[in-house]
N, C-alpha and C positions, 0 to 999 in steps of 0.2 A: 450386340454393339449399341445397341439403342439407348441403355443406359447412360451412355457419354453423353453430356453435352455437346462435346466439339466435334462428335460423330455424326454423320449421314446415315440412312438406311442400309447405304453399301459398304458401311466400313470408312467412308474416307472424310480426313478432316472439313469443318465448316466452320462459320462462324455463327454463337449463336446468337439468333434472333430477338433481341431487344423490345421490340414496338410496341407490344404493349405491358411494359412496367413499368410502373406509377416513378415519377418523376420526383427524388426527395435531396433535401442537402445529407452528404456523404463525407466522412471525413476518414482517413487510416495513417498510421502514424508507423515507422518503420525503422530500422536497425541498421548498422553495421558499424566495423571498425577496421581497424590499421595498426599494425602493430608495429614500432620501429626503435633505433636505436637513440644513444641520446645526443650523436651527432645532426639526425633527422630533426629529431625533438626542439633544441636549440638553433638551426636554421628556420626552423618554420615561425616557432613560439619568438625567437630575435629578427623576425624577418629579415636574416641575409641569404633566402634563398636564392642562388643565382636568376633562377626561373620570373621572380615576383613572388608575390605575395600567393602563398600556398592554398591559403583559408578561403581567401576570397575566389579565387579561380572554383575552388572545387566547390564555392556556395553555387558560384553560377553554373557550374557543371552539373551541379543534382538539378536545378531549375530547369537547364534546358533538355535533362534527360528527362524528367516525368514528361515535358511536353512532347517528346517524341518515343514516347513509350510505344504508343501502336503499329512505328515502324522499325520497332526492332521485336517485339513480342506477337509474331503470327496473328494469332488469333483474341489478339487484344483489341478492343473496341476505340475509335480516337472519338476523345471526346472534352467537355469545353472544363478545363483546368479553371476555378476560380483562385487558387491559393496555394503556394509551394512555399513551404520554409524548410531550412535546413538548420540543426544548431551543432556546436563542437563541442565536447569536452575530454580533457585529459587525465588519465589514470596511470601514477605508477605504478612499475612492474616489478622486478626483482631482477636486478643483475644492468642497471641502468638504463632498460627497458621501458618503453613509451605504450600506452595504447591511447589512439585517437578514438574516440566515440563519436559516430555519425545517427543523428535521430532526422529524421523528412517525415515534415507532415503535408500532405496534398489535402485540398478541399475540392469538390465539384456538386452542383446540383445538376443533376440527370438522372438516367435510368438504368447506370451501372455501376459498380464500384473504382476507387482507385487507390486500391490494393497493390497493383501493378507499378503503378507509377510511383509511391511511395518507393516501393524495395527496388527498382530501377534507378531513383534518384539517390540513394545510400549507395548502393552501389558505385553509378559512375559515381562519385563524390572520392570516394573510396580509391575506385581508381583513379583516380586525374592528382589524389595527394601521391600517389605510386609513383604517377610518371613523372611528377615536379620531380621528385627526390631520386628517384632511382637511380642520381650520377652519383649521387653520397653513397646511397648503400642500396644493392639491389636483392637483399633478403628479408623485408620488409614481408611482415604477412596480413594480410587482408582476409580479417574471421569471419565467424558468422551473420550472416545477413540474416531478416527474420522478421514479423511482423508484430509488431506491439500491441497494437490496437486498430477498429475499425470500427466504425457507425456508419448507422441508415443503412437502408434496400431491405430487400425480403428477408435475409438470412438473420437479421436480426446483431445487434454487436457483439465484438467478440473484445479480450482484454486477456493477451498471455500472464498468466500467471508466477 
């Protein structure tokens, strides 16, 4: 079991211990989407969702998720968010079909990454366009979530191909 990181000696989850990694700016940049019809499409994009304004809620919904990333992901580290952005864009589909595209990028200098709180802020984002709209249509699907890219720390960057 000692191979784990989030392992103890005895098998049981920990957090791992930080203190001494060198301290660098940290950037990751993350995915997801929503996929909806074109009654959703046209409340959101005409803003006459009953709810408000769809885009905007769910900007600030990916924002305040990375910041509370560590209280929903066990074994995630809380740590000092310099910069959250979220952006939208739309792809049609076939058959009058919508995909929203959610990209969050998080920035922090410290001594972990924020990987986490990138694909946590797509996510809620993700979800919170769900819930706005779910009185229109509640077969909306919400794809793959997934990480774009990452810089700084030990492990060196990475960039999905």
């Amino acid at each position: 079991m000692t191979d784990f990181t989030h392992f103890n000696e005895h098998g049981r989850a920990k957090m791992v211990d930080i203190t001494n990694k060198k301290e660098s700016s940290r950037k990751a940049i993350a995915r997801s989407s929503i996929q909806l019809n074109q009654d959703v499409y046209e409340n959101i994009t005409l803003q006459k969702n009953k709810k408000g304004d769809v885009l905007s809620v769910a900007q600030v919904a990916g924002i305040m998720a990375a910041k509370q990333t560590s209280t929903l992901i066990p074994m995630c580290h809380p740590i000092p968010i310099s910069g959250v952005d979220l952006t939208f864009n739309w792809q049609s589909k076939e058959n009058h079909m919508y995909e929203l595209i959610i990209v969050s990028e998080v920035k922090t200098k410290g001594s972990t990454g924020v990987e986490m709180e990138a694909l946590t802020a797509a996510s809620v984002a993700a979800l919170t366009v769900y819930d706005m709209c779910k009185a229109v249509d509640k077969g909306m699907v919400i794809g793959e979530t997934y990480l774009l890219e990452k810089s700084g720390g030990k492990s060196g960057d990475f960039k999905r191909e």
